[in-house]
DSSP file (Angstrom, degrees, kcal/mol; ACC not computed):
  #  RESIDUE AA STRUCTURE BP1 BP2  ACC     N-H-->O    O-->H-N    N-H-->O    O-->H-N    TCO  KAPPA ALPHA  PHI   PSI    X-CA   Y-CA   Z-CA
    1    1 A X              0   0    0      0, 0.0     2,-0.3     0, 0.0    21,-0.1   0.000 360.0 360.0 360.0 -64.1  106.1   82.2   78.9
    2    2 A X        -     0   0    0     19,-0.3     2,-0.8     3,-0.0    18,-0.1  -0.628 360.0-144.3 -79.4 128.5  109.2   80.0   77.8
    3    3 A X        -     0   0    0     -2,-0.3    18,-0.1     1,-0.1    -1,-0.0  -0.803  32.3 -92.2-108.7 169.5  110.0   79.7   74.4
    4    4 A X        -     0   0    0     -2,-0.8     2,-0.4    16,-0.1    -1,-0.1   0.043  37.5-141.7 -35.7 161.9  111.4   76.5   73.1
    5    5 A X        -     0   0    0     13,-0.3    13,-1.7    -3,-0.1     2,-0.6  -0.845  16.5-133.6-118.9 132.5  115.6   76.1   73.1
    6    6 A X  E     +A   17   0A   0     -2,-0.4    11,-0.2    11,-0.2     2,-0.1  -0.742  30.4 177.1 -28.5 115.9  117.0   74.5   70.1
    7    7 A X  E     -A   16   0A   0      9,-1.3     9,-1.0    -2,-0.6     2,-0.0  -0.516  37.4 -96.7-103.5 159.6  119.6   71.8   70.9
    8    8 A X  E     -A   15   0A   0      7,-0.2     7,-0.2    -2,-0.1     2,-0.2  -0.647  48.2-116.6 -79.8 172.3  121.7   69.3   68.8
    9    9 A X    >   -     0   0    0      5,-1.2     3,-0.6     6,-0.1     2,-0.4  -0.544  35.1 -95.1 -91.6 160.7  119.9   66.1   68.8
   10   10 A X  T 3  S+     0   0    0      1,-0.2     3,-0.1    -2,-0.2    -1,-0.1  -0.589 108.4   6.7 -55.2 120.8  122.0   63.0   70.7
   11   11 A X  T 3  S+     0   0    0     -2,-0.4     2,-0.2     1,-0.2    -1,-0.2   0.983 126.5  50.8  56.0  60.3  123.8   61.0   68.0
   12   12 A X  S <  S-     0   0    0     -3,-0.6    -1,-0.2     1,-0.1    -4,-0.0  -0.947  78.0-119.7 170.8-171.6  123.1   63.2   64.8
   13   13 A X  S    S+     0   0    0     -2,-0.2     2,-0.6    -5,-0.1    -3,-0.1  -0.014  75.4 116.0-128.2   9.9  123.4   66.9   63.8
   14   14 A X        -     0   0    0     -5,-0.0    -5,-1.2     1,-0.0     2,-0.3  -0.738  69.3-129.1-107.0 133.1  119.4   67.2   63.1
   15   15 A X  E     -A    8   0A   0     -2,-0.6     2,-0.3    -7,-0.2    -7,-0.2  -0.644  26.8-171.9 -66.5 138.0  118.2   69.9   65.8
   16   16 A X  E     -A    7   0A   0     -9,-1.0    -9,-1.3    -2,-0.3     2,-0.4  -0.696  21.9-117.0-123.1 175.7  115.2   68.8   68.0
   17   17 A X  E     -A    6   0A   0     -2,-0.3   -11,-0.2   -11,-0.2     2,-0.2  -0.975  19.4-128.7-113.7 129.3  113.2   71.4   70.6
   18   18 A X        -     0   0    0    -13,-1.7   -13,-0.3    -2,-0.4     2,-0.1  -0.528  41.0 -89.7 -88.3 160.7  113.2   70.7   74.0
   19   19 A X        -     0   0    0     -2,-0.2     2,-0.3   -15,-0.1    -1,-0.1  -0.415  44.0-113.8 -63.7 140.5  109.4   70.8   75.5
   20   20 A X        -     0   0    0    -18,-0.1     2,-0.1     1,-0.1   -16,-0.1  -0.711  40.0-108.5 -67.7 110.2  108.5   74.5   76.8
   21   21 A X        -     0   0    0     -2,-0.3   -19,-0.3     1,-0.2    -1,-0.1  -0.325  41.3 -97.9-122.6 117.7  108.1   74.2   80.9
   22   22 A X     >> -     0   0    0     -2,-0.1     4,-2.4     3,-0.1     5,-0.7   0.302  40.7 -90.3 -48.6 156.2  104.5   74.6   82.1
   23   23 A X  H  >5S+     0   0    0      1,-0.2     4,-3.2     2,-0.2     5,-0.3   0.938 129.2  41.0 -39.5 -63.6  103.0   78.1   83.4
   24   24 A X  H  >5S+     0   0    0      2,-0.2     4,-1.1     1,-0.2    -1,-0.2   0.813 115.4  44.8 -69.5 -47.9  104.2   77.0   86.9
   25   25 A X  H >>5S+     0   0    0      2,-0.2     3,-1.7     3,-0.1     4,-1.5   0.998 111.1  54.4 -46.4 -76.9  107.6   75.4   86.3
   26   26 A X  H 3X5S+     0   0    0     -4,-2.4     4,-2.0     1,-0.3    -2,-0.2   0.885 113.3  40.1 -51.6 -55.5  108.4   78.2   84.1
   27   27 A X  H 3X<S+     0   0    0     -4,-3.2     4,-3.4    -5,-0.7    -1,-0.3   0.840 109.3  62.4 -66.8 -14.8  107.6   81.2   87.1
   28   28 A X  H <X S+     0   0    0     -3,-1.7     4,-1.3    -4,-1.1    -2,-0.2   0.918 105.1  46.1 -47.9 -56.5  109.1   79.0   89.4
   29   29 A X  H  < S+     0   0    0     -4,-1.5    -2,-0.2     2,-0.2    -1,-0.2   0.509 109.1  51.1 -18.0 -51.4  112.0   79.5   87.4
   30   30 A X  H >< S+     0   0    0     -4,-2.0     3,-1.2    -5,-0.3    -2,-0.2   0.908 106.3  55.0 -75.6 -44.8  111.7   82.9   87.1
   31   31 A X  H >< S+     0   0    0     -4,-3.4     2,-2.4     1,-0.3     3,-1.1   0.921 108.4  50.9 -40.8 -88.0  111.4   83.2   90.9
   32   32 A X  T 3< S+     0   0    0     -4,-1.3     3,-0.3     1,-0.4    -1,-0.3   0.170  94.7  68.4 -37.0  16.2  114.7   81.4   91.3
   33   33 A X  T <  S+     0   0    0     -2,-2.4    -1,-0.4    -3,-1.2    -2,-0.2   0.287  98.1  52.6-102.9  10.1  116.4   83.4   89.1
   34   34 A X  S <  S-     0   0    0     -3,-1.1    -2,-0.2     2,-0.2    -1,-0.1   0.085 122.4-103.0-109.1  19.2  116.0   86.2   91.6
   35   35 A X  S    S+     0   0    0     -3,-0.3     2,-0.4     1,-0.2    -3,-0.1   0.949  73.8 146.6  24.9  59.9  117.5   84.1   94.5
   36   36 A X        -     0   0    0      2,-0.1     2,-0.5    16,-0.0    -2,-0.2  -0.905  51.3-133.2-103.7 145.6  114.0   83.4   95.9
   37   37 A X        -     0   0    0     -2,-0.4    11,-1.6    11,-0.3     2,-0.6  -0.846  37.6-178.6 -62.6  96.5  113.7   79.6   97.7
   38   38 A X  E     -B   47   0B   0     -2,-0.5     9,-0.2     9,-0.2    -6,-0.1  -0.763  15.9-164.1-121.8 109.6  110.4   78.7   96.0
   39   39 A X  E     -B   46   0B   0      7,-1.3     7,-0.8    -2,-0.6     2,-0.4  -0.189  19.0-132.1 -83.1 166.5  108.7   75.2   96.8
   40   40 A X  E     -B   45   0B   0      5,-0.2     2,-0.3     6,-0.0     5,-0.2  -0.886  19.2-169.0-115.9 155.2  105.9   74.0   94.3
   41   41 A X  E >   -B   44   0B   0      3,-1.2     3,-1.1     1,-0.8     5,-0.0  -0.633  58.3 -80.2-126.7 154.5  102.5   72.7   96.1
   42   42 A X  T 3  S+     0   0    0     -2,-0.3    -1,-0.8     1,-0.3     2,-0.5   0.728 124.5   3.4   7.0-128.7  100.5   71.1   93.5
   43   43 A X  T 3  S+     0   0    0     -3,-0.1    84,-2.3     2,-0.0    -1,-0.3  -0.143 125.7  75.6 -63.5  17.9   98.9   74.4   92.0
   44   44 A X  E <   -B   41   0B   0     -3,-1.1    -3,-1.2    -2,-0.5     2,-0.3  -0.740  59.9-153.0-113.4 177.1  101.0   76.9   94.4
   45   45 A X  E     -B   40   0B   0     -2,-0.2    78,-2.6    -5,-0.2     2,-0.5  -0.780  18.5-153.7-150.6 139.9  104.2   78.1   94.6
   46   46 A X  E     -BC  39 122B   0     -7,-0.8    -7,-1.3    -2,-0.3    76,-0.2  -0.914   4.1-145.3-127.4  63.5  105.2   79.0   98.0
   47   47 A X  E     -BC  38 121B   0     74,-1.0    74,-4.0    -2,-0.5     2,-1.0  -0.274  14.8-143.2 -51.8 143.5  108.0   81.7   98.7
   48   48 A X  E     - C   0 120B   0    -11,-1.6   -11,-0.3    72,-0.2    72,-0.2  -0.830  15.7-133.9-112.8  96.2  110.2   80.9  101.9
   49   49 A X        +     0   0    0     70,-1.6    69,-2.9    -2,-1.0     5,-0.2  -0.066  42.3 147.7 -44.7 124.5  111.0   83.9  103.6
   50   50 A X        -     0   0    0      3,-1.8    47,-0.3    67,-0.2    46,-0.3  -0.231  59.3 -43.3-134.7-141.9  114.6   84.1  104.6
   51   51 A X  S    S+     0   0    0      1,-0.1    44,-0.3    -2,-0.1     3,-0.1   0.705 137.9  32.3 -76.9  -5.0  117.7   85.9  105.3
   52   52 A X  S    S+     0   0    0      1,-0.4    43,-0.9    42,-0.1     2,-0.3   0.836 118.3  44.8-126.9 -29.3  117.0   87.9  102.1
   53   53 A X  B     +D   94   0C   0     41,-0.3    -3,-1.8    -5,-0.2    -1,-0.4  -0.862  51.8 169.8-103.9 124.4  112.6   88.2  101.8
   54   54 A X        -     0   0    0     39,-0.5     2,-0.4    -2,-0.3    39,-0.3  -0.558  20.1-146.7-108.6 179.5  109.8   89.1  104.5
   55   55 A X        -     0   0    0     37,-0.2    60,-1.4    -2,-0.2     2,-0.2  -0.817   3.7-156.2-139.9 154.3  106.4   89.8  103.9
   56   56 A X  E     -EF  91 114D   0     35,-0.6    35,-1.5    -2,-0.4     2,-0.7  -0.967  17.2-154.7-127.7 111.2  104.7   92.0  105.9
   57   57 A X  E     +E   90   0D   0     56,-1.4     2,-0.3    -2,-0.2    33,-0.2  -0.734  27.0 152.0 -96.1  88.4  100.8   90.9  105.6
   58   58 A X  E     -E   89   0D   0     -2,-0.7    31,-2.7    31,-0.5    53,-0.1  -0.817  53.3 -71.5-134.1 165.2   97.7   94.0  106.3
   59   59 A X  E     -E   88   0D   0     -2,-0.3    30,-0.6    29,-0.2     4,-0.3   0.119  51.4-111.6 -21.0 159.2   94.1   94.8  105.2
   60   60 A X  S  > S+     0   0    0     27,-1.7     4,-1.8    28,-0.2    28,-0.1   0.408 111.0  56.9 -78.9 -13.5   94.2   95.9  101.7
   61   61 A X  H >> S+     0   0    0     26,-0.4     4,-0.9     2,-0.2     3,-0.6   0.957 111.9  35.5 -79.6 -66.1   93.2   99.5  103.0
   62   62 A X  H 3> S+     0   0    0      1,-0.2     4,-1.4     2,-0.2     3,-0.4   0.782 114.5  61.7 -58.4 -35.8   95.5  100.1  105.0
   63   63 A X  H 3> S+     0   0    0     -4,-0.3     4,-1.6     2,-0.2    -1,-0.2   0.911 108.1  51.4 -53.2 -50.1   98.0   98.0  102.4
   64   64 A X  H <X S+     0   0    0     -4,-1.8     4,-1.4    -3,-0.6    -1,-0.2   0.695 109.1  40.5 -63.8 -15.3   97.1  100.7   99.9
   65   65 A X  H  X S+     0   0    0     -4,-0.9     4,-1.2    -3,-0.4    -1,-0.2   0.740 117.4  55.7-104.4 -20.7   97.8  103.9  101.7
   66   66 A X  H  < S+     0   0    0     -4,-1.4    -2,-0.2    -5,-0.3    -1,-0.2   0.851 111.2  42.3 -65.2 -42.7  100.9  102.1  103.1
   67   67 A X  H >X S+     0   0    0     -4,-1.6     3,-8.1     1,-0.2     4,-2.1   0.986 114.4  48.6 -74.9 -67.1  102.0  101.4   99.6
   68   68 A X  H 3X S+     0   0    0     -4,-1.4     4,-0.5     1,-0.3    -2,-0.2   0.640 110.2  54.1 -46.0 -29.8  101.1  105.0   98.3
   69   69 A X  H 3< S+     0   0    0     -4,-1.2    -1,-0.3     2,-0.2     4,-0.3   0.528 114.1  42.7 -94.9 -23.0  103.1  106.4  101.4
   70   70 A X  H <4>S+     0   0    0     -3,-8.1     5,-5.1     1,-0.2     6,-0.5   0.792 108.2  56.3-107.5 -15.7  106.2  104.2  100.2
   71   71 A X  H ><5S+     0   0    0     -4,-2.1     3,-0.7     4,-0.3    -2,-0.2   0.720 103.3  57.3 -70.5 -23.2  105.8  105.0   96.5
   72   72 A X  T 3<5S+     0   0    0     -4,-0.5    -1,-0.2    -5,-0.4    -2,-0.1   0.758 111.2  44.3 -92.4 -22.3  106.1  109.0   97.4
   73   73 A X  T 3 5S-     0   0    0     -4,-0.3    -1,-0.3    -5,-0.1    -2,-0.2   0.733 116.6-120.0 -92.3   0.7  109.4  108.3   99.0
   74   74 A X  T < 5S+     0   0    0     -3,-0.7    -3,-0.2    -4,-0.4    -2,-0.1   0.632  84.2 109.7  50.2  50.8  110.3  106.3   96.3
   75   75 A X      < +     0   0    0     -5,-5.1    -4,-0.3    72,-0.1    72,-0.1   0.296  42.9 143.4-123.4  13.7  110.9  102.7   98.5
   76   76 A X        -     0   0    0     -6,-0.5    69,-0.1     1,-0.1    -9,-0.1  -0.157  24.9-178.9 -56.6 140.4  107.7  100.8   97.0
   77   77 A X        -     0   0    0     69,-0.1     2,-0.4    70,-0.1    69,-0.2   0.064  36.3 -65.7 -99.1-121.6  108.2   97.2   96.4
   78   78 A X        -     0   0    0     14,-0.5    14,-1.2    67,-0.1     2,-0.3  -0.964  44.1-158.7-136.8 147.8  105.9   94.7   95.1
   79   79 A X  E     -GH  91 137D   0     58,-1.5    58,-1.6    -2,-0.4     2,-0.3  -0.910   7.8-141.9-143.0 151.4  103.0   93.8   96.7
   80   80 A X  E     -G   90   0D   0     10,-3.6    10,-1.5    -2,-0.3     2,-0.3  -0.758  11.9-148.1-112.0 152.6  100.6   90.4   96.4
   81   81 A X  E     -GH  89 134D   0     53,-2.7    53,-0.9    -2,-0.3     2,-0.6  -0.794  15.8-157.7-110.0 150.2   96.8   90.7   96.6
   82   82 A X        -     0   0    0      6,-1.3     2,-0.1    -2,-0.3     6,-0.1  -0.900  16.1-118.9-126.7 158.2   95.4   87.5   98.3
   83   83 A X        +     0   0    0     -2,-0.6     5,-0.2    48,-0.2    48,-0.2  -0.381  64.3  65.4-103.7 173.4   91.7   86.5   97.6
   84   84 A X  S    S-     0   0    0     46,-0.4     2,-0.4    -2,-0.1    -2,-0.1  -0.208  84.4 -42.3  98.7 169.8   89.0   86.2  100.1
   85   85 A X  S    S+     0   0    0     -2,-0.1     2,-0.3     2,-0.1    -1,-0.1  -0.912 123.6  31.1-148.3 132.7   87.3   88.5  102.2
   86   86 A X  S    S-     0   0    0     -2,-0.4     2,-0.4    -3,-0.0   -27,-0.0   0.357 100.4-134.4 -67.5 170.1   88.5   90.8  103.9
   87   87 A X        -     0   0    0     -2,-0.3   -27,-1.7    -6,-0.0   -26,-0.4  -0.994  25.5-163.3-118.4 133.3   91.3   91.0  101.0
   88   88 A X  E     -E   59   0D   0     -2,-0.4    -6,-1.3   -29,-0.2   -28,-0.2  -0.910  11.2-139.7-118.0 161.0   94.6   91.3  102.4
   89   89 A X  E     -EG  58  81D   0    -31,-2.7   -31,-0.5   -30,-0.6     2,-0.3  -0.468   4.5-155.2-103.9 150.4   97.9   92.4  101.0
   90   90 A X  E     -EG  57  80D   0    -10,-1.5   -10,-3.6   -33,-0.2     2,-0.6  -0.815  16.5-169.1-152.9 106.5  101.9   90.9  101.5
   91   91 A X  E     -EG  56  79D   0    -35,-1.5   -35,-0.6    -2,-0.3   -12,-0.2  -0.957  22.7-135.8 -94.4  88.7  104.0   94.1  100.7
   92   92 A X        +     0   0    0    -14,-1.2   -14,-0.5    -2,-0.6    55,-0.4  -0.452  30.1 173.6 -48.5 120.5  107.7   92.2  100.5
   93   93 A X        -     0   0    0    -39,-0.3   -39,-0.5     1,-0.3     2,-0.2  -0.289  41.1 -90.1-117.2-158.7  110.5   94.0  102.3
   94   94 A X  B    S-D   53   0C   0     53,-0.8    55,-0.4     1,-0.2   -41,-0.3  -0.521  80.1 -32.5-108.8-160.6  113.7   92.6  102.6
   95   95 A X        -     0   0    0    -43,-0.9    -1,-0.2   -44,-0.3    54,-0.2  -0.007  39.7-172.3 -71.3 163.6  114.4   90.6  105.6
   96   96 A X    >   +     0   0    0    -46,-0.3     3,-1.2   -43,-0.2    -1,-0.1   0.078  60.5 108.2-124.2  11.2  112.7   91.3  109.2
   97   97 A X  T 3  S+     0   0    0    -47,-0.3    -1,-0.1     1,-0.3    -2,-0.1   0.682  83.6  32.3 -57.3 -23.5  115.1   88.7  110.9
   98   98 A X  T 3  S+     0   0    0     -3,-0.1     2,-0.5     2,-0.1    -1,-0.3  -0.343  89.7 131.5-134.3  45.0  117.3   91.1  112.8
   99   99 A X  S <  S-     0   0    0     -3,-1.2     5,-0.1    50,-0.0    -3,-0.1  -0.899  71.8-100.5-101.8 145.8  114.5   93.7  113.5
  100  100 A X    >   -     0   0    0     -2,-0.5     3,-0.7     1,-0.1     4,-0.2  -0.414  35.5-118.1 -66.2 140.2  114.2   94.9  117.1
  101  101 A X  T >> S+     0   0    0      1,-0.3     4,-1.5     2,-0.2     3,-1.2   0.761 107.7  76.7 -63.6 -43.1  111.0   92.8  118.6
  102  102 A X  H >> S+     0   0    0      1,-0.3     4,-3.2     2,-0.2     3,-1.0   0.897  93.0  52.4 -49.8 -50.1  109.1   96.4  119.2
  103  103 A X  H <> S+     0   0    0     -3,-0.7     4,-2.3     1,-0.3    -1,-0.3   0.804 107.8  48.0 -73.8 -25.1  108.4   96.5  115.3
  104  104 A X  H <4 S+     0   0    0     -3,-1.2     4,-0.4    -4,-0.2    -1,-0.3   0.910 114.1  48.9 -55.3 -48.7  106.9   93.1  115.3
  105  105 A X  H XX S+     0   0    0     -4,-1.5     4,-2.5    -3,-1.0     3,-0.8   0.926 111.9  49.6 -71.7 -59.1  104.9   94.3  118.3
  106  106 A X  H >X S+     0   0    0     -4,-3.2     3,-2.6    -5,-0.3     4,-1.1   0.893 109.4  50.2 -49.8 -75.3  103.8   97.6  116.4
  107  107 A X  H 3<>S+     0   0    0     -4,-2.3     5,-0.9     1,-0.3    -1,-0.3   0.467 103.0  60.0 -74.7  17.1  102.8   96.0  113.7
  108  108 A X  H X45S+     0   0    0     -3,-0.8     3,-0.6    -4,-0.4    -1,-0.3   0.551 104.8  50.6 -55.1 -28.3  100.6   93.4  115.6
  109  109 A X  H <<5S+     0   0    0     -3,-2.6     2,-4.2    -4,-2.5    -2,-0.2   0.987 102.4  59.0 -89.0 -48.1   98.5   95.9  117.1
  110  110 A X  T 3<5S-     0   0    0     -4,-1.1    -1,-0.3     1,-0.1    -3,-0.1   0.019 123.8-101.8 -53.6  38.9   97.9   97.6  113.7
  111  111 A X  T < 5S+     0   0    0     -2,-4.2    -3,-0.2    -3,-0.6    -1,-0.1   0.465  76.2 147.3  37.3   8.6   96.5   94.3  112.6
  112  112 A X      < -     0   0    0     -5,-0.9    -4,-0.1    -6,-0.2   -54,-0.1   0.522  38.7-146.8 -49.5-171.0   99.8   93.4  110.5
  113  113 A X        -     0   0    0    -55,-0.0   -56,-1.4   -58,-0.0     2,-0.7  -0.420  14.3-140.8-170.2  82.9  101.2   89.9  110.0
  114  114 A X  B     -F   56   0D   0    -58,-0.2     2,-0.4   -10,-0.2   -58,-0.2  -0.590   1.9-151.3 -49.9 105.2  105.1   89.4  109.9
  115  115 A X        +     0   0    0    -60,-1.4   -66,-0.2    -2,-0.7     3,-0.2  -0.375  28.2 174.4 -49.9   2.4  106.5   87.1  107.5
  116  116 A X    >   -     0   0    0     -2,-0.4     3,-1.6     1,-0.2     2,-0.3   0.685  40.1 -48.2 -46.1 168.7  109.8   85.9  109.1
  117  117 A X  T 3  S+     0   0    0      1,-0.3   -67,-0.2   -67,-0.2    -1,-0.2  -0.249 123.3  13.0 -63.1 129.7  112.2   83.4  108.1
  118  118 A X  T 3  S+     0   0    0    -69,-2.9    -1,-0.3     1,-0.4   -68,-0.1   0.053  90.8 126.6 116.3 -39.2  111.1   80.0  107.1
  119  119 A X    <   -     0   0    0     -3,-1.6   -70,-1.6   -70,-0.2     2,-0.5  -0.213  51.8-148.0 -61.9 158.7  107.4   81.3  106.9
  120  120 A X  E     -C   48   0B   0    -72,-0.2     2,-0.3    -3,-0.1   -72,-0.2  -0.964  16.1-173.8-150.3 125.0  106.1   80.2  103.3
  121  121 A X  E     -C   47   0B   0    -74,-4.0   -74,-1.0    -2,-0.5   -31,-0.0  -0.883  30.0-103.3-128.7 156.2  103.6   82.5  101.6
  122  122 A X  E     -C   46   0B   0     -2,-0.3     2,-0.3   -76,-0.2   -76,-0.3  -0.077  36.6-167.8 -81.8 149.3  101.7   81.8   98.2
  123  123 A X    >   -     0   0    0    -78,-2.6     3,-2.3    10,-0.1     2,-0.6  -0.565  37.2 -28.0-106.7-176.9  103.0   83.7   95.4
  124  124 A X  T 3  S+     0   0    0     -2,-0.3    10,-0.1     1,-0.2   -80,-0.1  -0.876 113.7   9.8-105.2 127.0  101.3   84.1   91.9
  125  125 A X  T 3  S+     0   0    0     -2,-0.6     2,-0.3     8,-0.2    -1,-0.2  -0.468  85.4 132.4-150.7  74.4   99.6   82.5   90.4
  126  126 A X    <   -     0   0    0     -3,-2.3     7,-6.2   -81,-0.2     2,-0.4  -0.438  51.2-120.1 -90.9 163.0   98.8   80.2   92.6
  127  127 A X  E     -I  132   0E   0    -84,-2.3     2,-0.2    -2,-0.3     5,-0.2  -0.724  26.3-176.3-106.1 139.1   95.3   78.9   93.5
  128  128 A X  E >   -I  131   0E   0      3,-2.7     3,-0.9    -2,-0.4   -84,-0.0  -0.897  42.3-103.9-133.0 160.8   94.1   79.1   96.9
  129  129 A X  T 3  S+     0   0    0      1,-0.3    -1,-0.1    -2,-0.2   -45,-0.1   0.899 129.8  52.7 -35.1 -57.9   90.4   77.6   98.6
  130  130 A X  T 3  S-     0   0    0    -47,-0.2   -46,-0.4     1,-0.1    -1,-0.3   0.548 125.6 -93.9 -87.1 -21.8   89.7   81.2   98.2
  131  131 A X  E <  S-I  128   0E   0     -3,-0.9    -3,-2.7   -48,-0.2     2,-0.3  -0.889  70.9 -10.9 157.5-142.9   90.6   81.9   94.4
  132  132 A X  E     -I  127   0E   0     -2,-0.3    -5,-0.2    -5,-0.2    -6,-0.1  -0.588  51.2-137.3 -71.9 107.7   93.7   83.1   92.4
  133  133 A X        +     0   0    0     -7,-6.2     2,-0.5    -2,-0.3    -8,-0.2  -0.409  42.1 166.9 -76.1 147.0   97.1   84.8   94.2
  134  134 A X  E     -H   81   0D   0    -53,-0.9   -53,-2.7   -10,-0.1     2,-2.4  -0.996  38.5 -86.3-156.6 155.4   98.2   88.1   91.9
  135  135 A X  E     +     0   0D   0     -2,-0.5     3,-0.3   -55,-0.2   -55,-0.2  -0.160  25.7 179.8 -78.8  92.2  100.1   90.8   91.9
  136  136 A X  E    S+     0   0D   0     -2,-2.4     2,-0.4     1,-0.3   -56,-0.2   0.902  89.2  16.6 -27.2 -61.3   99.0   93.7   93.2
  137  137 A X  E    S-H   79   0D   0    -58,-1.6   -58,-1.5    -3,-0.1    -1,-0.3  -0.938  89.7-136.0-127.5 118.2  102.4   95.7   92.5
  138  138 A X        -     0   0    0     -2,-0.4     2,-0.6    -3,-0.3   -58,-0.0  -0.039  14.2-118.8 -19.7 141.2  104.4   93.8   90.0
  139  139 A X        -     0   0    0    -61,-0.1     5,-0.2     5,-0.1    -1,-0.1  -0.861  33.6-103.4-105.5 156.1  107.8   93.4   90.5
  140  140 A X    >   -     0   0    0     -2,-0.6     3,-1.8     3,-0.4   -62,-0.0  -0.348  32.5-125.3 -66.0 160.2  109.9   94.9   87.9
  141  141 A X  T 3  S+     0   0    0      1,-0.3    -1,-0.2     2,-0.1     3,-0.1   0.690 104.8  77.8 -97.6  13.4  111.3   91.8   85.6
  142  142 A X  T 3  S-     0   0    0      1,-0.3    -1,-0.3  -108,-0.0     2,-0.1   0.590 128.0 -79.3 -79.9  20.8  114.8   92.9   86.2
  143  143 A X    <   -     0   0    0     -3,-1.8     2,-0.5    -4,-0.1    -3,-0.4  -0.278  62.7 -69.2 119.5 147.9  114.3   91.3   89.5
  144  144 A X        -     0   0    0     -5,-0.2     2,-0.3    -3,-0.1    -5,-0.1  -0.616  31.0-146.9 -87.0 131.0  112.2   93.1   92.8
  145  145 A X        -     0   0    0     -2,-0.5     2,-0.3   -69,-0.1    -5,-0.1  -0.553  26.1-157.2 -76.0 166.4  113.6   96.1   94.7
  146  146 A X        -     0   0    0     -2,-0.3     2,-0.4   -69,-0.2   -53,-0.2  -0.890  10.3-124.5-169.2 113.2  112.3   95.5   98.4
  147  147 A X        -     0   0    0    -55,-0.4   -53,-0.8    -2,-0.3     5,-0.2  -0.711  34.6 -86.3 -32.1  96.7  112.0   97.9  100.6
  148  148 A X    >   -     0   0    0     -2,-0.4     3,-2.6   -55,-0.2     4,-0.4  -0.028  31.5-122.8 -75.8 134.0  113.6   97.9  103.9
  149  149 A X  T >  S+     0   0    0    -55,-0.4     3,-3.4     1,-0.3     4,-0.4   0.260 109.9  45.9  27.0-113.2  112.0   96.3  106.6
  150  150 A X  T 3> S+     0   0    0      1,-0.3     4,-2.3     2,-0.2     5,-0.4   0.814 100.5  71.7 -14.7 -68.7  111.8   99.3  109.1
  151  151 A X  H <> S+     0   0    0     -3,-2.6     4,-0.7     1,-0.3    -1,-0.3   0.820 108.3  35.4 -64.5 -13.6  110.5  101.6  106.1
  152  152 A X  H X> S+     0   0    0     -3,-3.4     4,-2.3    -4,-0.4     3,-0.9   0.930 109.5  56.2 -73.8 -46.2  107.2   99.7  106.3
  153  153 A X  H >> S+     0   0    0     -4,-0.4     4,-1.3     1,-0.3     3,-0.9   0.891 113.3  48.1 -59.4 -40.3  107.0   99.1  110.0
  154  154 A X  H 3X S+     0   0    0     -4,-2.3     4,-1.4     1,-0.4    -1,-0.3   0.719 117.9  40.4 -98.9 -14.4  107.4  103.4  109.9
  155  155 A X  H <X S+     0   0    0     -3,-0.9     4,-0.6    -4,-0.7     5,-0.4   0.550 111.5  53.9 -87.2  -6.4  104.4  103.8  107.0
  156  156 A X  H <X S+     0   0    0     -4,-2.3     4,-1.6    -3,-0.9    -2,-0.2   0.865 114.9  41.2 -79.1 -34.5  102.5  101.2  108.6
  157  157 A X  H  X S+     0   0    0     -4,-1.3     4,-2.0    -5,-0.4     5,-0.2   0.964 115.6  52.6 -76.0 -85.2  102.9  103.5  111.9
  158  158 A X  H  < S+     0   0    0     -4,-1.4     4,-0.4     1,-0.2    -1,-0.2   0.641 113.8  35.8 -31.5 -32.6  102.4  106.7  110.0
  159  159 A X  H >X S+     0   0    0     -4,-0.6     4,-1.7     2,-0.2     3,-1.6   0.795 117.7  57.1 -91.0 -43.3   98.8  106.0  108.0
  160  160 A X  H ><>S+     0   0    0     -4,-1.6     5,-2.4    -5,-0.4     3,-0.7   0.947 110.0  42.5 -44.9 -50.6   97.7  104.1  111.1
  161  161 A X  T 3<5S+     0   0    0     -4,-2.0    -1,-0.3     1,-0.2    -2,-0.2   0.460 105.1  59.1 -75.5   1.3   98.3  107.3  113.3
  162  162 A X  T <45S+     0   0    0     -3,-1.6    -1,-0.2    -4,-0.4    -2,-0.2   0.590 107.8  48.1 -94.8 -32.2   96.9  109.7  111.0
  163  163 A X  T <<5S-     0   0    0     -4,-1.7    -2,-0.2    -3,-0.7    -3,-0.1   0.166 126.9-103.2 -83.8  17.9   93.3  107.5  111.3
  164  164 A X  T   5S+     0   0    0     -3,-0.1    -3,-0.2    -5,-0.1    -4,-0.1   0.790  88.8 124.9  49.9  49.5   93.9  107.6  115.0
  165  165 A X      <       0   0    0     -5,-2.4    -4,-0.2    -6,-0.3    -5,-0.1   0.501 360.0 360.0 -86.1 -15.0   95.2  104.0  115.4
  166  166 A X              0   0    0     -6,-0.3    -5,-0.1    -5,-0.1    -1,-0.1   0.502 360.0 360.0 -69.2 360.0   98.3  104.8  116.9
């Protein structure tokens, strides 16, 4: 992941290498270079949803035709697979802090799970009871485009009502 830096040494000219920053450290890293708030848990790392990152949290069926519905308009973001079963999905928008309460409400009934500020959800490639967090959709590594909000809440609405959820 890291490579080595070469540094002068303290009191001399002879170069040393400083030690390479562990798998976790080092994506931690990488997170924060995006302006993400990412706490470390033992073996997680924990994004903190805020004024700039939500998650929006569904089935992984319904996560997929949700995603595929946001890729055709071209607004996909990047989307985490969580383990266990059912398998669910956290499709990352941008924030859902100033969204009118009705979209929270829609996507409750659709079985959805809003991600709000403050909330802290496992990122990859942390270990959970249930096995290994990954990426679903990658984020690109010049940093993740995020969809906004609203344009999930309205594909969540749109595949739901087409399986007569609505």
């Amino acid at each position: 992941m890291a490579t080595p830096t070469i540094t002068a040494a303290q009191g001399g000219d002879e170069p040393h290498q400083e030690p390479p920053l562990s798998g976790l450290t080092a994506t931690a890293a990488h997170y924060a270079g995006w302006e993400w708030l990412v706490l470390r848990a033992d073996d997680r790392l924990l994004l903190t949803t805020n004024e700039r990152v939500s998650a929006v949290e569904l089935p992984a069926a319904i996560g997929a035709e949700v995603q595929h519905y946001l890729t055709v308009r071209m607004l996909a973001g990047p989307v985490i697979a969580l383990p266990g079963v059912p398998r669910r999905w956290l499709l990352l928008t941008e924030s859902a802090d100033e969204s009118a309460p009705v979209n929270l409400v829609r996507l409750r009934a659709r079985g959805a799970l809003t991600h709000r500020c403050g909330t802290l959800v496992p990122l990859p490639p942390s270990r959970l009871e249930s096995g290994v967090v990954t990426w679903q959709v990658p984020p690109s590594l010049d940093g993740p485009s995020l969809p906004p909000f609203t344009a999930v809440v309205a594909a969540v609405r749109a595949v739901t009502e087409t399986v007569g959820l609505a």
